[in-house]
N, C-alpha and C positions, 0 to 999 in steps of 0.2 A: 611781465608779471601776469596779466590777464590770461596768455597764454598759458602760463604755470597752471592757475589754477581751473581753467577751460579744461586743461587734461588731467588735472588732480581729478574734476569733479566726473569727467568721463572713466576713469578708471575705477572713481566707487560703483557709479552707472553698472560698468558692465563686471563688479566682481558680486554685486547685487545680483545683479540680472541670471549672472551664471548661476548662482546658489540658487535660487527660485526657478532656473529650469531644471534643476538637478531634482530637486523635490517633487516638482511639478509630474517631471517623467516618469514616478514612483509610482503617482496615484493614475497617468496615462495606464502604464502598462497593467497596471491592477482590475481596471475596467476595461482595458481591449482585454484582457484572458477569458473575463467572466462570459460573455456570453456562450463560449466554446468549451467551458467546463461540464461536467457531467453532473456536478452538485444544480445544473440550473432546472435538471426537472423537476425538482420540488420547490422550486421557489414563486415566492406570490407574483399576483400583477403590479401589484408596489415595488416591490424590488424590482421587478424585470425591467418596470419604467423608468426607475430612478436609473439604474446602470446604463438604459439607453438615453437618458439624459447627460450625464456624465460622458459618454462616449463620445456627444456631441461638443460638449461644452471643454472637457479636460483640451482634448488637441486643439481650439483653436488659442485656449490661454498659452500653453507648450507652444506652439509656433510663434504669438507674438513672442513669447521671454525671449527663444530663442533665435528669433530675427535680430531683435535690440542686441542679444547677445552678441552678434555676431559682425552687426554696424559698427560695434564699440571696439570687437578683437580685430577689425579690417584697420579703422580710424589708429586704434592704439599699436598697429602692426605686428599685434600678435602671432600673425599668420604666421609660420615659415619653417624652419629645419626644424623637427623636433630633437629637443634638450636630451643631456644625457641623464637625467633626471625621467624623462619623459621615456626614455629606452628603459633607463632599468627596471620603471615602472609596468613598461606592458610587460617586459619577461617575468617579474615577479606574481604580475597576476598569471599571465598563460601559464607558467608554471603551478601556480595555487591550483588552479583549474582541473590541471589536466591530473594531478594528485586526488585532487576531492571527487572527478566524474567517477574515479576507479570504487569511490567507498560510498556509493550511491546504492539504498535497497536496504540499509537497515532497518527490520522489525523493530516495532516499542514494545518493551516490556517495562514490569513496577511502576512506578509513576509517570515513566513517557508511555506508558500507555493508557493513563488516564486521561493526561493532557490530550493526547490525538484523539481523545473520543469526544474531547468537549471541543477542540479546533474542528474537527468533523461533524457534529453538531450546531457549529454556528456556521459554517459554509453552505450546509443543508436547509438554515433557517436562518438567514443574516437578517432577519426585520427588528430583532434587538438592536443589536449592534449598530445599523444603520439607522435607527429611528430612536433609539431610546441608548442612545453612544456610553452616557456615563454608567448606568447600572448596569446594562448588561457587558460592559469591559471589566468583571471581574469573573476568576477563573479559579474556584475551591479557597474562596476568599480573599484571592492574591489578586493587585491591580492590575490589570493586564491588558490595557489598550494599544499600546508600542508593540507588545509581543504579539500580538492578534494583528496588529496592523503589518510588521513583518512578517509572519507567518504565513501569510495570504496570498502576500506575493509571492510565493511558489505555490501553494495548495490547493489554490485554484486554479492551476495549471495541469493538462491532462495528460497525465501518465498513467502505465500501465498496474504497478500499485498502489495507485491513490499514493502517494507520500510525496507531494508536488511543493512541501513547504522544504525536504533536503535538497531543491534547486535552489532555492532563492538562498536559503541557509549557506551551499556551496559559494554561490556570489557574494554573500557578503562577507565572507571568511577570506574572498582573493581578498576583496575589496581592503578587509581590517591591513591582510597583508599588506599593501600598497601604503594605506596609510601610517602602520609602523615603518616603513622605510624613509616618509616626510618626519615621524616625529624624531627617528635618528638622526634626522638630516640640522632639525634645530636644534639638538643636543649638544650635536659635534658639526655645527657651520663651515667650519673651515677644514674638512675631512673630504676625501673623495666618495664621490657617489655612491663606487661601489663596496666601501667600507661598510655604509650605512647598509645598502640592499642585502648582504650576507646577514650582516647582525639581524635584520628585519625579517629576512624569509628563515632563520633558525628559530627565532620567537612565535612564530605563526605555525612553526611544526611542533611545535610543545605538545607532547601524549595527552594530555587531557585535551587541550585543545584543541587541536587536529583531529584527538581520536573522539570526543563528544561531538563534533561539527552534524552529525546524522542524525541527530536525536532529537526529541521536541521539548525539550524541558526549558525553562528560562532562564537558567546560566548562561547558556551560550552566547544568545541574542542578547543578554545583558551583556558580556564581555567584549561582544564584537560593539554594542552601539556604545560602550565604555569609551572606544580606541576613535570613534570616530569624533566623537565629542574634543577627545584630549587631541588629535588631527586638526579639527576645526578650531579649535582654541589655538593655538599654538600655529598655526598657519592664516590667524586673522578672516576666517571665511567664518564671521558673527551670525551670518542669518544662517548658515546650518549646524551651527554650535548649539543654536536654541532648538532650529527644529530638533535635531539629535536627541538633547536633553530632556526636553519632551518624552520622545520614546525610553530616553532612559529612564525615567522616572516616575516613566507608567509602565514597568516592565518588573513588577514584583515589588515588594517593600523595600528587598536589598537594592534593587535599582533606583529605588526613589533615595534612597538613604546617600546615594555616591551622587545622585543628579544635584542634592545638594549640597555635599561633603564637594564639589567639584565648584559650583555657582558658588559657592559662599569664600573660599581660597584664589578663585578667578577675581572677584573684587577686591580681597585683600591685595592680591598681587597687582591689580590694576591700581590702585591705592597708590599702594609703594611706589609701583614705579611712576605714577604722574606728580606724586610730590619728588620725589629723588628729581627729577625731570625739570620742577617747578625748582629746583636749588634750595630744598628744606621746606618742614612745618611752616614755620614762619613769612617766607616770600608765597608759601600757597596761599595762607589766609587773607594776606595782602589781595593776592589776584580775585579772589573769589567774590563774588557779588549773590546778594540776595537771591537770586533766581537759582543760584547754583544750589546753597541751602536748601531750599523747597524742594527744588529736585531732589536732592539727595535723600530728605526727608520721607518724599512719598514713596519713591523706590523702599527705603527702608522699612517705613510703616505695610506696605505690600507684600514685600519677603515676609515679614512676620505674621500678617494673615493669611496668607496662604501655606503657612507653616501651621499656624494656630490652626486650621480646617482640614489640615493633612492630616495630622497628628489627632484628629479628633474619628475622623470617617474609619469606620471599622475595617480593618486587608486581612490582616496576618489569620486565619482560619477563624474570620470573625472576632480577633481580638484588637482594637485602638491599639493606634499606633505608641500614643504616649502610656500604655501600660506596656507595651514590648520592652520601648526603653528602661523599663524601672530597673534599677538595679537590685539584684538577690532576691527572695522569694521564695514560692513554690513552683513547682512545674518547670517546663524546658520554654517558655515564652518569656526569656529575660536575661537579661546579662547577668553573669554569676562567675565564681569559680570554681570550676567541680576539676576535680584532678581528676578524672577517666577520661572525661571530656576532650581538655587541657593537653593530654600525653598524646590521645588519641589522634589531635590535629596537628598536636607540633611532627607527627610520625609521618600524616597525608602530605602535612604542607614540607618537609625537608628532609623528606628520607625518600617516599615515594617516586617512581619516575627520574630515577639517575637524581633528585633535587639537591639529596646528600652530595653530592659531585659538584653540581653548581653552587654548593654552598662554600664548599673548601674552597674552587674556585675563587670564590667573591671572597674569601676570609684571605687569601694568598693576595691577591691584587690590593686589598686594604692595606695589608703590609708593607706590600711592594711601595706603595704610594708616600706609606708615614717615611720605611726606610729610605729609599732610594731620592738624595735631593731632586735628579734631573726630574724624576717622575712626578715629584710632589709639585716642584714649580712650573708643569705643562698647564697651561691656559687654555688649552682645546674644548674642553667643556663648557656648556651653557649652564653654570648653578642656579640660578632661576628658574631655566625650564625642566633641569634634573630636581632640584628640591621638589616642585610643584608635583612632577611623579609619587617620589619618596613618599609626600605625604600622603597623597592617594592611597598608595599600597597599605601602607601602618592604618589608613582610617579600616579598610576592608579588610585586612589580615588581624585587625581588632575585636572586630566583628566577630571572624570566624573561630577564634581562640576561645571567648566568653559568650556567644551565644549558644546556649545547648541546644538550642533546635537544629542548627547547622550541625549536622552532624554529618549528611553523605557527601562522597568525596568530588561530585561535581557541584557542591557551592563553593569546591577548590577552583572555578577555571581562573573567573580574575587574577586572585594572590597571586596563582602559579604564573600564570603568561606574566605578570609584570613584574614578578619575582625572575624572571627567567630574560627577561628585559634590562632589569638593573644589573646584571650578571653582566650581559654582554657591552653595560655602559662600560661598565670598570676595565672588561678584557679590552675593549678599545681603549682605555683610558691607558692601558697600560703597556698594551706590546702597540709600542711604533714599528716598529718592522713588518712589513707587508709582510712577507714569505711568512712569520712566525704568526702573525695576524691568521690568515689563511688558512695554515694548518689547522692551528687550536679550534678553527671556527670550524672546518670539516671535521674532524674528531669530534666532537660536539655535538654537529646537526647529524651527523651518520647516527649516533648515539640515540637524538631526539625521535630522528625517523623510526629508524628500527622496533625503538622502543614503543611506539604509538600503535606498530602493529602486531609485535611479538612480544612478552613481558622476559624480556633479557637480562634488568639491572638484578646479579647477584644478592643486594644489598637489601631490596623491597624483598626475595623470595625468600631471603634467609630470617629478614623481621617480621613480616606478615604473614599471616596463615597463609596455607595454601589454599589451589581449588585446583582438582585435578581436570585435566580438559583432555588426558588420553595421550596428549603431546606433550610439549612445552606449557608446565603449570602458568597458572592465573594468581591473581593472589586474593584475599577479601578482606578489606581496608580497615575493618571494625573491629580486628583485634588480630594480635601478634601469635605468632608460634609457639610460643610458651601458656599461652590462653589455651588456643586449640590449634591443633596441628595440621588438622585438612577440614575444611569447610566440605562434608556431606548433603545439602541440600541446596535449595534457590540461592543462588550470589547474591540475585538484586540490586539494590542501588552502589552498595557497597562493593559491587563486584564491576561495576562501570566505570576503568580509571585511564583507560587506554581504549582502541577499537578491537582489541583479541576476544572480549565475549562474543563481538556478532560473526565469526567464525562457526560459533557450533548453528547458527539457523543458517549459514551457506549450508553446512554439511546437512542438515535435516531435508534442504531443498535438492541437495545431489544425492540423498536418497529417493526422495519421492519421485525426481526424476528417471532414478535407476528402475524403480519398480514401477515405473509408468501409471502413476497414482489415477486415478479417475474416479473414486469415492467408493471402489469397491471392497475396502481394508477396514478394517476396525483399526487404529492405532494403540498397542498397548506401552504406557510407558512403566520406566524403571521407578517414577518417582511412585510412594507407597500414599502419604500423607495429601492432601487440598492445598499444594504450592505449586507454586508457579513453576512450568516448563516450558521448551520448546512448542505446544501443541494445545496451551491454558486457555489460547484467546478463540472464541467460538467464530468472531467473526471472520478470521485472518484464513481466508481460501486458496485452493490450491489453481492455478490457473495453467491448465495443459497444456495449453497453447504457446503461453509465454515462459515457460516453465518454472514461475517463481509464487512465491505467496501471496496475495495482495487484499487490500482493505476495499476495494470495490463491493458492491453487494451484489446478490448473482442476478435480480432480476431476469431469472428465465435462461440467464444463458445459458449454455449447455458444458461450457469449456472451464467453469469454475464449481471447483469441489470443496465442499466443508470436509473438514477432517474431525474424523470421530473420534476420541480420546477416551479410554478410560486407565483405572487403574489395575494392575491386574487381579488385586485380592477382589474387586467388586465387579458380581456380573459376569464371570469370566464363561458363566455356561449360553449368554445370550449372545458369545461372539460370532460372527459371520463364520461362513464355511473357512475363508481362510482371512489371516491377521498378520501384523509388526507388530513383534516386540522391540522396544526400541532402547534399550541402555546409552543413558544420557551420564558422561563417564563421571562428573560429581555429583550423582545421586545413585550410585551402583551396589552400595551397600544390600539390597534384596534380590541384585538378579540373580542367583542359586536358586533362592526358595521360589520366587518365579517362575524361571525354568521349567525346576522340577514340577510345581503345581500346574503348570499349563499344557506339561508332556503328558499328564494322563489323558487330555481328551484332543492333542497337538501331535502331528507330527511335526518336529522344527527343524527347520531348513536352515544352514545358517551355523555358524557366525557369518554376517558377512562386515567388511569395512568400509567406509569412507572418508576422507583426509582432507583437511584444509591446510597442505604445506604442515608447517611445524608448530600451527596455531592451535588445531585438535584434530581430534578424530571422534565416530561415532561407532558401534557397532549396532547391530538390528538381524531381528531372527524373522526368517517367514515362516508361518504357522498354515498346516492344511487340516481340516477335523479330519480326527481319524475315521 
């Protein structure tokens, strides 16, 4: 008996120990990067001190957890063959990996480029953040302490265009991967491994989610610290269920809203199941003793104040939280039902991105389930840890339906990934046959992939406006083909639904390439109006060296060029001896008049092309004064 519990108490030891080194080596590597980043010459002697403190103190904490760690996994014989669980897990991440290095170098444009300016801003001056943590963790009003904390760990890491937070983003996108493969695993417990790991790496390729993974907005990082939580829940590793929750719920308003929509149903289920446990309501009450009351009590009085204080602190663009929630109103800061709204999202969330497919999908297996007895009486499922999902998605797919400020299509990433999750509950639920398992899931993830980088689903091009990209169109998510038929001007957020936008700034970068840019070109573009294009952002340089664009600033160097931008009705007689025109192909409506106005004082060289596969193309004139 002693013995029992000697090793009960050594196994909580080291699955403790293991989660606080796991954390631990977060905040290691976040302070080894700093001092070899290039954000450190602006930074004060406070900060340089505190990081060289931390540098001292982080690794020796890291080495105790992880020696105890590791006395515990020798004692408890952890050591030995790795599981096949532990196989499918490295392939699923090297796999994620080696997918995400390729989509590494996305520009921010529309609001990821507002965010990289303020992540860039606090890397250049972290004495907020690090000195005054609570105010300065909000970001255009949104809570943003998790997202800034993730972010970091890549941003302060030196690459060649400053964008060091798409590594850490890449890692933790395997990482989410890997952890959907454990929560399939408790779904469907008595399934093979690699039933779960297919289901898992198809949900991890989902077109929003795979194709946003480059971008700096707070969806993403919310979706991904969403998956780790419901992982750590659901696989008992408590102390990083909280830290997790944490960041999820300093990771925007909508993150705080699921960190408790998630904590508040983890105790009800906790509940249930330790009375169901206890043999009924009644044999609990019995067992319970005063101390358990108070407990319970103060936990509860604590959730409520710290609700009461959340709901009071201003996020959402300076508006309290308990006014967001109000229902009906004025304005888009409030749950309502607006039918433009309403159609708009029922359109993102199940028509978009093949979703219409996974719906029938999931509407055919519901069938199959009611019709078919054998199917209906399989016990393969874990309904408690699938309800627990369920609910999740309904509280945030809630959300998205009646709040009108959610209106772009990356506050779709959650719904869709575990919409696209529940999907492939049911296909396992339903095809026992391996071979026919397998197919359906290849057919599927080929689907998912392609689509992430090409916009292929017939059914999104025929509903949604277009947006011409020269190749294979785009679509723009804010209104259907019956509205408007081609989107002429900036996509924007609404044009972010897959990775096929950051195709046209590859091609803009294999032009400047081509004409061996070195800042002696005026750039003129096609767009007429003060919107956004390829070439808006003053800061984003051209780097000859490394031949791509990047956010570094040039102090001095010689190898990075600003690119000159104008339009061509304005200015056109103050252009350099010679210039690009540049036709950005949905915004092409003026290059005739263009042209022609630019050949009186131009000779133009040109047309010439450049191609991103079947994703777009660009075309661009060279201009010599006559």
């Amino acid at each position: 008996m002693y013995n029992v519990k000697k090793k009960k108490s050594l196994e909580i030891l080291y699955s403790v120990m293991a989660q606080l080194s796991v954390i631990m080596a977060l905040f290691v590597w976040l302070f080894a990067i700093a001092p070899f980043s290039y954000y450190r010459q602006e930074w004060t002697d406070d900060v340089l001190k505190f990081v060289h403190t931390c540098n001292i103190i982080n690794p020796i904490v890291f080495a105790v957890l992880l020696a105890v760690t590791l006395i515990c996994a020798f004692k408890l014989k952890k050591v030995g063959k790795p599981s096949t669980a532990m196989v499918c897990s490295a392939i699923i991440f090297v796999v994620s990996i080696v997918i995400r290095v390729n989509m590494l170098g996305t520009y921010q444009w529309s609001d990821a480029q507002l965010y990289y300016t303020q992540m860039d801003r606090i890397a250049y001056y972290p004495n907020g953040i690090l000195f005054d943590t609570f105010k300065s963790g909000f970001i255009f009003g949104h809570i943003s302490h998790g997202f800034i904390f993730v972010t970091m760990l890549g941003q302060l890491f030196n690459v060649p265009n400053a964008m060091g937070f798409q590594y850490s983003y890449m890692v933790m996108g395997a990482v989410a991967a890997v952890c959907l493969f454990y929560i399939f695993k408790k779904i469907f417990p008595k399934k093979k491994d690699y039933v779960s790991a297919i289901a898992a790496f198809i949900v991890s390729i989902h077109p929003i989610f795979l194709g946003l993974s480059t971008t700096i907005h707070m969806e993403y990082p919310l979706a991904v610290l969403f998956i780790y939580v419901l992982c750590a829940y659901l696989t008992q590793k408590y102390v990083l269920m909280f830290f997790w929750l944490i960041m999820l719920g300093t990771c925007k308003e909508t993150g705080a809203m699921m960190a408790f929509s998630m904590l508040f149903f983890i105790v009800v289920y906790e509940i249930a199941a330790y009375v169901k446990k206890s043999g009924g309501i009644k044999d609990l009450i019995k067992k319970l003793k005063p101390g358990h009351y108070v407990g319970f009590g103060i936990f509860l009085i604590a959730c409520v104040a710290a609700f009461i204080k959340i709901i009071n602190i201003p996020m959402w663009g300076g508006n309290k939280i308990k006014d967001v929630l109000k229902l009906g109103g004025e304005g888009t800061m409030n749950f309502q039902f607006n039918s433009a709204h309403f159609m708009m999202k029922v359109r993102q969330l199940f028509v978009l991105n093949f979703s219409w497919l996974w719906l029938l999908i999931l509407i055919a297996c519901i069938v199959i389930c009611i019709v078919v007895p054998t199917v209906r009486k399989n016990k393969a499922i874990d309904v408690r840890v699938f309800s627990f999902i369920l609910i999740q998605y309904f509280v945030y797919t809630f959300f998205l339906l009646f709040f009108l400020e959610a209106k772009q299509t990356r506050y779709n990433i959650l719904s869709d990934t575990l919409f696209l999750l529940i999907v492939m509950v049911m296909v396992i639920r339903v095809l026992e046959a391996e071979k026919t398992y397998i197919c359906v899931s290849a057919v599927m993830g080929l689907l998912a992939f392609v689509e992430t980088f090409i916009t292929i689903d017939p059914v999104s091009l025929t509903v949604f406006t277009r947006v011409n990209t020269g190749k294979i169109p785009m679509v723009w998510t804010a209104a259907t083909r019956n509205e408007l038929e081609y989107m002429d001007t900036n996509v924007g957020d609404f044009g972010y639904y897959n990775y096929q936008y950051t195709y046209m700034d590859k091609a803009v970068d294999k032009m400047l390439d081509r004409v061996d840019y070195q800042g002696w070109y005026r750039v003129v573009s096609s767009f007429v109006e003060q919107t956004e294009d390829q070439f808006v952002n003053p800061d984003l340089l051209w780097d000859s060296v490394n031949r791509v664009r990047t956010y570094k600033k040039a102090d001095g160097e010689v190898n990075l060029h600003a690119i000159q931008r104008l339009y061509y009705m304005e200015e056109v007689v103050f252009l350099d001896h010679r210039a690009i025109y540049v036709e950005i192909p949905w915004s092409r409506n003026h290059t005739e008049d263009a042209l022609l106005a630019l050949g009186e004082s131009y000779n133009i060289d040109g047309p010439y092309t450049v191609s991103e596969g079947l994703a777009c193309s660009l075309t661009y004139y060279i201009l010599y004064r006559k």
